[in-house]
PARODREN-50497 format. One record per atom (N, C-alpha, C): residue number from 0; residue in three letters; x, y, z. Coordinates in steps of 0.1 Angstrom, whole numbers, plus 5000, padded with zeros to 4 digits. Each point is the difference from the previous one (the first is absolute). Layout:
% residues N
> num,residuo,x,y,z
> NUM,ALA,X,Y,Z
...
% end
This chain:
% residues 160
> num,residuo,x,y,z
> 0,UNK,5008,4988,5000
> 0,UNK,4992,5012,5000
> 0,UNK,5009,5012,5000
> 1,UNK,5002,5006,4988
> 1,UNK,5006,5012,4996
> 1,UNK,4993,5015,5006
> 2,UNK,5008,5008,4997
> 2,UNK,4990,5017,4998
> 2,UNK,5008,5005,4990
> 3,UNK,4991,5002,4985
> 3,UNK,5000,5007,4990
> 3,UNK,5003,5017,5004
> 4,UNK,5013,5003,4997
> 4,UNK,5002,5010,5006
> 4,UNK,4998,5009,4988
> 5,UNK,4998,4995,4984
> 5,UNK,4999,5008,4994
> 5,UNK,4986,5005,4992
> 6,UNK,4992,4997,5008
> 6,UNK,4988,5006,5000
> 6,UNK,4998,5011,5010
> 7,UNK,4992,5012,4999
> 7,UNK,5002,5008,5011
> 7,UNK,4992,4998,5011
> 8,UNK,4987,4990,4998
> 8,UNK,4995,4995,5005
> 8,UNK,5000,4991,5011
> 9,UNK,5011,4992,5000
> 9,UNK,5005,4992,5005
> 9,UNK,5009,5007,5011
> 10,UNK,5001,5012,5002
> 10,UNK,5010,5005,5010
> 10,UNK,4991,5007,5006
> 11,UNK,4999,5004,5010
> 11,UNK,4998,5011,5009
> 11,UNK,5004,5003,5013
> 12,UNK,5002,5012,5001
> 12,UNK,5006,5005,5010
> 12,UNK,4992,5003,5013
> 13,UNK,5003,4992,5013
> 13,UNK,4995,5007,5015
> 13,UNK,4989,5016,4995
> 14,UNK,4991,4996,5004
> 14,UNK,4993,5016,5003
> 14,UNK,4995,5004,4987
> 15,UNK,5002,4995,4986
> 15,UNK,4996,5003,4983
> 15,UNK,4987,4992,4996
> 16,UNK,4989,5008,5000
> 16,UNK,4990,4995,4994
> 16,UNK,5000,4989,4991
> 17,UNK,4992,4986,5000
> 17,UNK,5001,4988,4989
> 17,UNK,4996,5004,4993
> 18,UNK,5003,4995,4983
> 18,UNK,4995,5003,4986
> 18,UNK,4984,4995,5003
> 19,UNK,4998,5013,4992
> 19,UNK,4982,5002,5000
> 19,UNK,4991,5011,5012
> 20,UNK,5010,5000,5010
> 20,UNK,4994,5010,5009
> 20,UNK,5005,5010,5001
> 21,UNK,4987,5011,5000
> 21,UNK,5002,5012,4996
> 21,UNK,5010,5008,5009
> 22,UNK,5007,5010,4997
> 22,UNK,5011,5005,5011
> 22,UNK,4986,5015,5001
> 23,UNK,5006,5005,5013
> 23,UNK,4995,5018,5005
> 23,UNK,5009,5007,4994
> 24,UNK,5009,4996,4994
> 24,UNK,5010,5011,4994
> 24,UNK,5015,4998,5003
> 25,UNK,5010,5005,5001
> 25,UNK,5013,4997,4995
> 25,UNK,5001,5001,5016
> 26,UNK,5011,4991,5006
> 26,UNK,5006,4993,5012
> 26,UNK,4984,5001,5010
> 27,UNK,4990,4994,4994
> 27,UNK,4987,5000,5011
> 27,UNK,5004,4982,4998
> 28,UNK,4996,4995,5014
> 28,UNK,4992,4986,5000
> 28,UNK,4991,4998,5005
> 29,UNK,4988,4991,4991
> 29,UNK,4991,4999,5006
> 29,UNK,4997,4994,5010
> 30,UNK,4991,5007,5008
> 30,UNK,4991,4993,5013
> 30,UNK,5017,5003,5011
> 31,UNK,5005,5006,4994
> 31,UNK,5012,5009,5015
> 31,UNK,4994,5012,5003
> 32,UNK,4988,5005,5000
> 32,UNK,4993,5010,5001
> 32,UNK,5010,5011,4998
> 33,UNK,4988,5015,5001
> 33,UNK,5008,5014,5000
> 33,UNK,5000,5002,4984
> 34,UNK,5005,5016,5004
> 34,UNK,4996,5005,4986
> 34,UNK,5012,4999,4989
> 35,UNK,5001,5000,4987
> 35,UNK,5017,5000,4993
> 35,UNK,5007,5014,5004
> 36,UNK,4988,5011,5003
> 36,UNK,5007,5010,4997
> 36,UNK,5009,5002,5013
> 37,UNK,4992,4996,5011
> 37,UNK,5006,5005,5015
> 37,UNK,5012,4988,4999
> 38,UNK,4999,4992,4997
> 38,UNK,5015,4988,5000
> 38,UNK,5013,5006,4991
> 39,UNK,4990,5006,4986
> 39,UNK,5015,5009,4997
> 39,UNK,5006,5012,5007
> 40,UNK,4991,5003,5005
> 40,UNK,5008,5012,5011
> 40,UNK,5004,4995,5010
> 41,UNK,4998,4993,5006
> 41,UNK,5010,4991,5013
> 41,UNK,5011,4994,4996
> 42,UNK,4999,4994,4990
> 42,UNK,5010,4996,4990
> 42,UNK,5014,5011,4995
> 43,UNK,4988,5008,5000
> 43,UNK,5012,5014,4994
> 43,UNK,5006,5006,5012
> 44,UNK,4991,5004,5007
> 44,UNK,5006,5005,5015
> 44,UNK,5013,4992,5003
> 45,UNK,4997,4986,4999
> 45,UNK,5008,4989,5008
> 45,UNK,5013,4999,4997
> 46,UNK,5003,5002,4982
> 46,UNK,5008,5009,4993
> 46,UNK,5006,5008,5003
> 47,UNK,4993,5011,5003
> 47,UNK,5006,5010,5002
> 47,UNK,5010,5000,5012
> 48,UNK,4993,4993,5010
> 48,UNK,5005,4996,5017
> 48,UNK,5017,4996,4996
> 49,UNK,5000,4985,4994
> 49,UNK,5009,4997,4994
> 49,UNK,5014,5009,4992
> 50,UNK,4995,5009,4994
> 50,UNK,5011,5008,4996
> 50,UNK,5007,5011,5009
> 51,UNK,4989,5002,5013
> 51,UNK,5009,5008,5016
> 51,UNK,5008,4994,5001
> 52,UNK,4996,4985,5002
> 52,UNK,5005,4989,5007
> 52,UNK,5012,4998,4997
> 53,UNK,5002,5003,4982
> 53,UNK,5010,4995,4997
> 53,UNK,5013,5012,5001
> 54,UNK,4992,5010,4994
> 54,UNK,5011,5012,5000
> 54,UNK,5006,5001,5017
> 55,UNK,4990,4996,5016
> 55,UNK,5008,4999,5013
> 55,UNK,5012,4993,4995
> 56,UNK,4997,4984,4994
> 56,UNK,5011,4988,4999
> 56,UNK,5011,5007,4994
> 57,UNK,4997,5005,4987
> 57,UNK,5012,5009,4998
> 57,UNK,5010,5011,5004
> 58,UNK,4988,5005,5009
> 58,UNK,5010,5007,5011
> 58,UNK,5007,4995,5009
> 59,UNK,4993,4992,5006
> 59,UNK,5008,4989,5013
> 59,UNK,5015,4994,4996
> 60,UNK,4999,4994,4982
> 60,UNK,5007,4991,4997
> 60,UNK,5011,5015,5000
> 61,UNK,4999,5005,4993
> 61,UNK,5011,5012,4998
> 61,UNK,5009,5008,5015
> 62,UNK,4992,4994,5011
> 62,UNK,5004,5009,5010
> 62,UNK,5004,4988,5005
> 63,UNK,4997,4985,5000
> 63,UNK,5006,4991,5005
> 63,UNK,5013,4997,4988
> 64,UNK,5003,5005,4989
> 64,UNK,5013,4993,4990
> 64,UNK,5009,5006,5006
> 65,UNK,5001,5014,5010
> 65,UNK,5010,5007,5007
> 65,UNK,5010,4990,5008
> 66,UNK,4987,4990,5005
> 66,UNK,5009,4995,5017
> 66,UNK,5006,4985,4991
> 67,UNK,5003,4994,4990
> 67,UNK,5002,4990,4992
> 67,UNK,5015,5003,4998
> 68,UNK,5007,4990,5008
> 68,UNK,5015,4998,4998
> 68,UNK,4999,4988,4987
> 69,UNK,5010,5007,4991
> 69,UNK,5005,4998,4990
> 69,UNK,5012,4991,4997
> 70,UNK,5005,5001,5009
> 70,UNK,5011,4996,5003
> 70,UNK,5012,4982,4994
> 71,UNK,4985,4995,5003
> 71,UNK,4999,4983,5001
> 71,UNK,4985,4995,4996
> 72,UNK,4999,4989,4996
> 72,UNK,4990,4995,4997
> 72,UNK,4991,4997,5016
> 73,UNK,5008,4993,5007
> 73,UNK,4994,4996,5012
> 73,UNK,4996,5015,5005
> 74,UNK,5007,5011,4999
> 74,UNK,4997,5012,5014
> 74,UNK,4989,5003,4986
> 75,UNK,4997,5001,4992
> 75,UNK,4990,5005,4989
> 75,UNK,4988,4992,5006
> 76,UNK,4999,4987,5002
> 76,UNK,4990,4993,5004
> 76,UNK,4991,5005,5010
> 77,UNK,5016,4996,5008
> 77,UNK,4995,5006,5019
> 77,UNK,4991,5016,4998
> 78,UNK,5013,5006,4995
> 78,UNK,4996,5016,5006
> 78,UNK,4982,5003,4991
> 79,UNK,4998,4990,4991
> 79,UNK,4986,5000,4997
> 79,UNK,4991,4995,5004
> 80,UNK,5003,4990,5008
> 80,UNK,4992,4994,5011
> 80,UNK,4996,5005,5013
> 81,UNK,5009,5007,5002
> 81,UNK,4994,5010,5011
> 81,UNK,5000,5015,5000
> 82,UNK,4995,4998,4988
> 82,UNK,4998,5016,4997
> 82,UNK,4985,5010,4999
> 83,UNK,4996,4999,5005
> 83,UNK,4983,5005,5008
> 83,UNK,4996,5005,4987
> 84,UNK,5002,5013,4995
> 84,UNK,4997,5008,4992
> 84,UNK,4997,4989,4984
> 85,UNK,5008,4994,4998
> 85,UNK,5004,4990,4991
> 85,UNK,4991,4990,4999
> 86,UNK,4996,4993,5012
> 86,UNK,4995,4992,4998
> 86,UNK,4980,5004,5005
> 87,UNK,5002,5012,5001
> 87,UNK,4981,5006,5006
> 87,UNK,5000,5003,4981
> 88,UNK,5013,5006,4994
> 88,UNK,4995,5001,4986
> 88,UNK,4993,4990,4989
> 89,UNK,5007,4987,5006
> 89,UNK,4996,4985,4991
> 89,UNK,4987,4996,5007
> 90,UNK,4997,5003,5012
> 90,UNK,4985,4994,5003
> 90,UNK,4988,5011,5003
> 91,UNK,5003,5011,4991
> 91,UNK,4993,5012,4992
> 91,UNK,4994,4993,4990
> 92,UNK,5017,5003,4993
> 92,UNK,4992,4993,4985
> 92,UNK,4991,4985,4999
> 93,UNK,5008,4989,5009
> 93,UNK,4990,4990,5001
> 93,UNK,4983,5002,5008
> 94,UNK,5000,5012,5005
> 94,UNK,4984,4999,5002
> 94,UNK,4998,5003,4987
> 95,UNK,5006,5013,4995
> 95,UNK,4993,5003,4989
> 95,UNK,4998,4994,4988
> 96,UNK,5005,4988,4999
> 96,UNK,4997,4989,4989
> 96,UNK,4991,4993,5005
> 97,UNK,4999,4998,5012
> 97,UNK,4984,4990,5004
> 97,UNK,4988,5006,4998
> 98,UNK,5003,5017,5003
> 98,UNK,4988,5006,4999
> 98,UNK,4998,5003,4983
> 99,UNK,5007,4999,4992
> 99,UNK,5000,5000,4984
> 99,UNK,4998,4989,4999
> 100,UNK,4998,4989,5002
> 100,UNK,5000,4984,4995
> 100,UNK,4983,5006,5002
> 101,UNK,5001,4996,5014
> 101,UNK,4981,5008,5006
> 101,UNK,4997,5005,4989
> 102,UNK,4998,5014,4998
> 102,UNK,4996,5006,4992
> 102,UNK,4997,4994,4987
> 103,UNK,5014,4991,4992
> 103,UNK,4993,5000,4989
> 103,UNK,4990,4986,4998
> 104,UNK,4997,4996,5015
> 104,UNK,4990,4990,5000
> 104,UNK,4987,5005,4992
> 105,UNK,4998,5009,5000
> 105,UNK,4988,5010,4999
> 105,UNK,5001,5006,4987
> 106,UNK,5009,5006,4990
> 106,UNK,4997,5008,4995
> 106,UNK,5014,4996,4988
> 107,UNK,4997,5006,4989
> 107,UNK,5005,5000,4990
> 107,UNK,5021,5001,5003
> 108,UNK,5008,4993,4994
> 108,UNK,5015,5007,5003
> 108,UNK,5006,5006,4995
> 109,UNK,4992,5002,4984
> 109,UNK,5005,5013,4989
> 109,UNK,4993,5012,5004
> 110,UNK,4989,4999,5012
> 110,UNK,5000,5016,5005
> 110,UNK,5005,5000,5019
> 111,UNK,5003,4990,5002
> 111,UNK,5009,5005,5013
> 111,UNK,5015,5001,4999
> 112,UNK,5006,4993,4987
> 112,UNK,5011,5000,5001
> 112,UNK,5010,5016,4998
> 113,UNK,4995,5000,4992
> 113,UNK,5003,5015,4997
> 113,UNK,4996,5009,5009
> 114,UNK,4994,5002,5010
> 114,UNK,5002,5004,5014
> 114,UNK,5012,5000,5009
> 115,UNK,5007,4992,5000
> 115,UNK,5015,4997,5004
> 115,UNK,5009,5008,4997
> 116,UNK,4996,5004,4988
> 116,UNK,5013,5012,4997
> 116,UNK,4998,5008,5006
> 117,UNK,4990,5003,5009
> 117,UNK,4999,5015,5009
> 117,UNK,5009,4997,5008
> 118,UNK,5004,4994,5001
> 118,UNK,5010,4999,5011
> 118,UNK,5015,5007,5001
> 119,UNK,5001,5001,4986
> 119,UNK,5012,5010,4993
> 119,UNK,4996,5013,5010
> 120,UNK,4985,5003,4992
> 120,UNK,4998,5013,5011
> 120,UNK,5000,5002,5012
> 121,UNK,5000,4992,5011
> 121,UNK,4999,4999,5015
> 121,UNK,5016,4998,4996
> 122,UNK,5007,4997,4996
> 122,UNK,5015,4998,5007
> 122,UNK,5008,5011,4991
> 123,UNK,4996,5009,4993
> 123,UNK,5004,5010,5000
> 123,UNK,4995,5010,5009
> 124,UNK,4994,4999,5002
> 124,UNK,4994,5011,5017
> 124,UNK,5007,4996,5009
> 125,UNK,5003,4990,5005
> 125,UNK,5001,4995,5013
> 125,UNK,5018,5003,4993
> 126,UNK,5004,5000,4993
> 126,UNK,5014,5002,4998
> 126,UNK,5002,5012,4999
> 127,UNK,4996,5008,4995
> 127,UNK,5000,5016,5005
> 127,UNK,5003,5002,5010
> 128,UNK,4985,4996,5012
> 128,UNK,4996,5002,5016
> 128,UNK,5007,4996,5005
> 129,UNK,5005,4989,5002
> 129,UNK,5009,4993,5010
> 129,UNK,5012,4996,4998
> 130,UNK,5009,5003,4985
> 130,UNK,5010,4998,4994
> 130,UNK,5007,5009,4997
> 131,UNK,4997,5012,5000
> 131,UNK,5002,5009,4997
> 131,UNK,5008,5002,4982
> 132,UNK,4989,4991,4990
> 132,UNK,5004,4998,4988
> 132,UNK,4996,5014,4991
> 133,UNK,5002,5005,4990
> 133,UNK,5002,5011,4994
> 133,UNK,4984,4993,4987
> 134,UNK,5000,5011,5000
> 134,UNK,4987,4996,4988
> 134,UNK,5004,5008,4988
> 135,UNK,4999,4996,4989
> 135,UNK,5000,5008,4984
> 135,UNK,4990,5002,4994
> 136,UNK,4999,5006,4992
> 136,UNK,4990,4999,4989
> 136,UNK,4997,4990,5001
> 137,UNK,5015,4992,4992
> 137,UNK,4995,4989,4993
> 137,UNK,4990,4984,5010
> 138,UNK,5002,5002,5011
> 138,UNK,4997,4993,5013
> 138,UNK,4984,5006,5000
> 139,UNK,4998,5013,4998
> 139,UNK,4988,5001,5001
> 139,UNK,4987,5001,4988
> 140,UNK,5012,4998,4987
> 140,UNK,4993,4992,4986
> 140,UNK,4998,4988,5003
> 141,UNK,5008,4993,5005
> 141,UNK,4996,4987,4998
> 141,UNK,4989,4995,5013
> 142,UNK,5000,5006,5009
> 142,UNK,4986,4997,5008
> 142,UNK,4986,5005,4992
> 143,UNK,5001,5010,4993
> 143,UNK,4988,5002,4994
> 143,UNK,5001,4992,4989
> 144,UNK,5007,4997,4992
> 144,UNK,5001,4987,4993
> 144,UNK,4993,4985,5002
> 145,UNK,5005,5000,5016
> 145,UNK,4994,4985,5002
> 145,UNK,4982,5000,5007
> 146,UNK,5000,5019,5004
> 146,UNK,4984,4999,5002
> 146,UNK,4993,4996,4990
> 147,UNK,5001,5009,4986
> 147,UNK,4993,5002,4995
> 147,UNK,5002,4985,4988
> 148,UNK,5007,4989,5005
> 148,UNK,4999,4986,4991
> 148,UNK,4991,4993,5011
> 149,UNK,5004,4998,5012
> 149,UNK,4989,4996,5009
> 149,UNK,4983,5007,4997
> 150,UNK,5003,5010,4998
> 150,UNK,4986,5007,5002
> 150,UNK,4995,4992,4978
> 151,UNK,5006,5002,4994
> 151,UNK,4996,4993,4987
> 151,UNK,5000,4987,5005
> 152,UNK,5006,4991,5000
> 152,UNK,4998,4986,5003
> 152,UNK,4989,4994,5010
> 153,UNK,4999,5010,5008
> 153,UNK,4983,4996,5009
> 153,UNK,4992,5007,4993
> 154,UNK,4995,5004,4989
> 154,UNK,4992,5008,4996
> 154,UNK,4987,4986,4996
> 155,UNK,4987,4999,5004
> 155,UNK,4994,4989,4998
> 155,UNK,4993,5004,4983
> 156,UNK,5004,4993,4995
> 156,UNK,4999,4997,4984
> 156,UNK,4987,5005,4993
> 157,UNK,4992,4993,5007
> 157,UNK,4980,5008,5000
> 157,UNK,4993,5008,5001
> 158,UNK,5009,5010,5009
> 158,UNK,4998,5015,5003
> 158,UNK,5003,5008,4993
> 159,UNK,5012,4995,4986
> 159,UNK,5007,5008,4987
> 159,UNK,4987,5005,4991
% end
């Protein structure tokens, strides 16, 4: 007893409506109650959470690469093993991939994904703020750059 994997029929995914039943619309499942619209905004919110989260991790990690002896492979290990800042950075970013896994339980990944690049934007701020990093133009073209591809790429198709 095989599974025809090359039928599309034959596959389905945890939580994806079976061939023949009707879907509520793009990342809805049926009979999981609630509305599509309010899931894509929790969804997006959740997103959004995610990209603080990450730009913190990137601060942490940057303020913990300071205390990282270089020296040797072993003091490289060590001095990263007990390095606070360092390691609150890696289990930043690991919530914030549980909480994106979450998220895209729910909802499309070609419109949360591209949310993620806001994160560019949060870690240029927080590098400014607390790094005392210099900003340019061109630092401040390319943040409007990456709004305005986020802001095209979630544009819902229907509404055009």
């Amino acid at each position: 007893m095989g599974i025809d994997l090359g039928s599309p029929e034959a596959v389905e995914l945890p939580g994806t409506p079976s061939p023949g039943v009707a879907s509520g619309g793009a990342g809805q499942n049926p009979g999981s109650g609630g509305s599509g619209t309010l899931r894509r905004r929790k969804a997006i919110l959740l997103v959004l959470f995610c990209t603080v989260l990450g730009a913190a991790a990137q601060l942490l990690l940057k303020m913990g690469s300071q205390g990282v002896d270089t020296s040797s492979l072993l003091n490289i290990v060590w001095s990263m093993a007990m390095n606070v800042p360092l390691i609150a950075g890696l289990a930043l970013y690991g919530l914030s991939m549980v909480l994106f896994v979450h998220a895209l339980r729910n909802e499309q990944l070609s419109l949360l994904y591209p949310l993620i690049s806001l994160t560019y934007i949060w870690v240029t701020a927080v590098s400014i703020a607390f790094l005392n990093e210099s900003v340019s133009f061109w630092k401040i073209a390319g943040v409007a750059v990456i709004v305005a591809g986020v802001a095209l790429l979630g544009r819902d198709p229907s509404t055009s």
